[in-house]
C-alpha positions, 0 to 999 in steps of 0.5 A, spaced: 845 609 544 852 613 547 858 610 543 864 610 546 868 614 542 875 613 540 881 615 543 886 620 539 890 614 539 886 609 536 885 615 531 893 615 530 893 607 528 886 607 525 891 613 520 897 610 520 894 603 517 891 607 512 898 610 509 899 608 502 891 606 501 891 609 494 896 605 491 895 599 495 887 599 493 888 600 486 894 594 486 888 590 489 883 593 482 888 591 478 890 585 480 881 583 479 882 586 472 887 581 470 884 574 473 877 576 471 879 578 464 877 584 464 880 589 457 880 597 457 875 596 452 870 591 456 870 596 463 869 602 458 863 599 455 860 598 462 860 605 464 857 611 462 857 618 465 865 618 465 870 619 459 874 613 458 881 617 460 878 619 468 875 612 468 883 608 465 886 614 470 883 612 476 886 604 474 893 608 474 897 606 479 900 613 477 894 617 479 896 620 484 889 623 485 883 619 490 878 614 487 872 616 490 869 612 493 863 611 489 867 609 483 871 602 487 864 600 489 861 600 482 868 596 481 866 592 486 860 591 484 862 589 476 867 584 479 862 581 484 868 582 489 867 584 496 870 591 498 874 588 503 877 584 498 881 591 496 884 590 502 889 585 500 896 588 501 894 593 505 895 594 513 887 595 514 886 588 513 888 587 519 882 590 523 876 587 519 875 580 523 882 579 523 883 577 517 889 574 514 892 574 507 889 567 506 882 569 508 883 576 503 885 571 498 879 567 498 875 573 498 878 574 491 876 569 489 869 568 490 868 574 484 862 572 479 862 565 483 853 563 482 850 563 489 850 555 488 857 555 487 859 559 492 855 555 497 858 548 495 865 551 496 862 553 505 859 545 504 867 544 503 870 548 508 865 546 512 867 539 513 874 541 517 871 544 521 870 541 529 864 541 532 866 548 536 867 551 528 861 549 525 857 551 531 860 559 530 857 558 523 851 556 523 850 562 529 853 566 525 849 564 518 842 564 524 844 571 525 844 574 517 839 571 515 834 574 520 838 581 519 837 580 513 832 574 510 833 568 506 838 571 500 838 565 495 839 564 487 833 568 486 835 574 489 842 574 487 839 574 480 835 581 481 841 585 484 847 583 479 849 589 476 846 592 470 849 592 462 851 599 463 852 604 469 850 611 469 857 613 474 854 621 475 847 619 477 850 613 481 855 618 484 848 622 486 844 616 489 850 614 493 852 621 497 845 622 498 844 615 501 851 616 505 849 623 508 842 620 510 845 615 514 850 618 516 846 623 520 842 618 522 848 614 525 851 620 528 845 622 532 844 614 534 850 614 537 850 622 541 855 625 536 856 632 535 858 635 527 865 636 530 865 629 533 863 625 527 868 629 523 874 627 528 872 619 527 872 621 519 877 625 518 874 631 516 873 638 519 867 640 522 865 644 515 867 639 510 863 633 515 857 638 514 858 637 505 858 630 508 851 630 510 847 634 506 843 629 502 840 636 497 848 637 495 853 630 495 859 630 494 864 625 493 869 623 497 875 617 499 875 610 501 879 612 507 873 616 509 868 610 509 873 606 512 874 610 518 867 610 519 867 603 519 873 603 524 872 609 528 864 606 530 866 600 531 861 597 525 860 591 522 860 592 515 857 598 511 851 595 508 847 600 510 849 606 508 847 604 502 840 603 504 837 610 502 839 608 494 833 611 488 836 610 483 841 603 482 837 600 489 840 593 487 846 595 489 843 596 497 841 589 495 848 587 492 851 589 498 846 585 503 850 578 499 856 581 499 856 582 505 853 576 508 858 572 503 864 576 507 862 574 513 861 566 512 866 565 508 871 569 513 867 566 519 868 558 516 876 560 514 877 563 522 875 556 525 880 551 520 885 548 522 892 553 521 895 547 518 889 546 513 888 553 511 893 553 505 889 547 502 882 549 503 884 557 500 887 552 494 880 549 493 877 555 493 881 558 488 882 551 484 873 552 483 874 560 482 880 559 476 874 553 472 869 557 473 873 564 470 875 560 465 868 557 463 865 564 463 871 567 458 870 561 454 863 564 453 865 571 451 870 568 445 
């Protein structure tokens, strides 16, 4: 499979949308922390492998350093939010399906939501869909499912995050899984070390760390975005298919993704003069829902 590459000038939109992507990303983290509830303390207490002062340091918005990659998606995986979620005030939205501030609104919300909660609130948008609509969806739902078999309640309940996760040895499973996929779609698509390297925005040398699985090190979101863009994917589940240690993950990522896409898919087919009630409804449901489950934390 030859990929086209991407011109220089793709290149260039693809980096001007990431400008300001750190302080944009953690705006979005901080901002899940405050809906979801979430103290210093009851992060911290989900971590090990990390001091609590790296870890407060990477939620600063005057942290002028990155946040690996594999730390925004350990976040992403205790909120339950899909990464694309991070996106919401960023420019790079724009390149995931189209989607608007409304549709990363309602990503936001669906965070901790149980799968039979999630599924009532696409049976609701559902319904304001003409039959056009509603065909896209149910193709779309056909489509997942046989990429990626019947993800149900059971399912979800095997891939939620763990009590404690251990950052340095997810770090590890993480690059390792990254560097072998990475090859792997390089040489899908006929790309040289320096091509690959192009696409990702690295040198030749540093793409070649990138792919050693014997050596992971980490790296940025940007680098994982422009991936996503630069061949043109539709999500980033696989790079995660490699995982030894936390394999759930893969799994979470399989939901996650699956929810992104339909969710996304149904809001792109209502009605723009409905879209703001229906993304209402769906914070409405998210709101009873967090409230409910911090009542039980008391």
């Amino acid at each position: 499979m030859k990929a086209p590459l991407v011109t220089d000038e793709e290149l260039q939109h693809i980096e001007n949308m990431l400008e300001g992507l750190e302080s944009q990303i953690v705006q979005s983290m901080l901002y899940i922390k405050k809906v979801q509830g979430w103290t210093n303390d009851t992060l911290a207490n989900r971590f090990s492998g990390i001091s609590n002062k790296v870890l407060l340091r990477y939620l600063q918005k005057a942290h002028t350093g990155i946040r690996p990659i594999h730390f925004v998606a350990v976040f992403s995986w205790l909120t339950m939010i899909p990464m694309t979620a991070f996106y919401l005030g960023t420019k790079i939205r724009e390149s995931y399906r189209g989607m608007d501030k409304l549709a990363v609104d309602a990503l936001l919300c669906i965070g901790n939501m149980p799968y039979e909660q999630f599924d009532i609130v696409l049976s609701c948008i559902y319904l304001y869909l003409d039959q056009a609509g509603k065909d896209a969806v149910d193709k779309l739902r056909a489509e997942l499912t046989k990429e990626y078999g019947v993800i149900d309640a059971e399912f979800e309940k095997k891939h939620l995050p763990p009590d404690v996760i251990d950052l340095k040895e997810f770090a590890e499973s993480y690059y390792h899984s990254v560097a072998l996929t990475a090859k792997e779609l390089r040489e899908e698509y006929k790309l040289s070390e320096r091509e690959m390297g192009e696409i990702v925005g690295l040198s030749r040398y540093k793409y070649k760390v990138l792919e050693n699985p014997n050596d992971p090190q980490p790296f940025s979101l940007a680098i994982g975005i422009r991936a996503k863009l630069g061949l043109k994917l539709t999500g980033h589940v696989n790079f995660t298919k490699e995982m030894t240690h936390y394999s759930e993950f893969h799994g979470f990522r399989k939901l996650q993704h699956i929810r992104d896409s339909l969710l996304v898919e149904s809001l792109q087919h209502v009605p723009v003069h409905q879209k703001d009630y229906v993304v209402e409804m769906i914070k409405g449901i998210s709101n009873a829902y967090i409230k409910k489950r911090m009542e039980k934390r008391i």
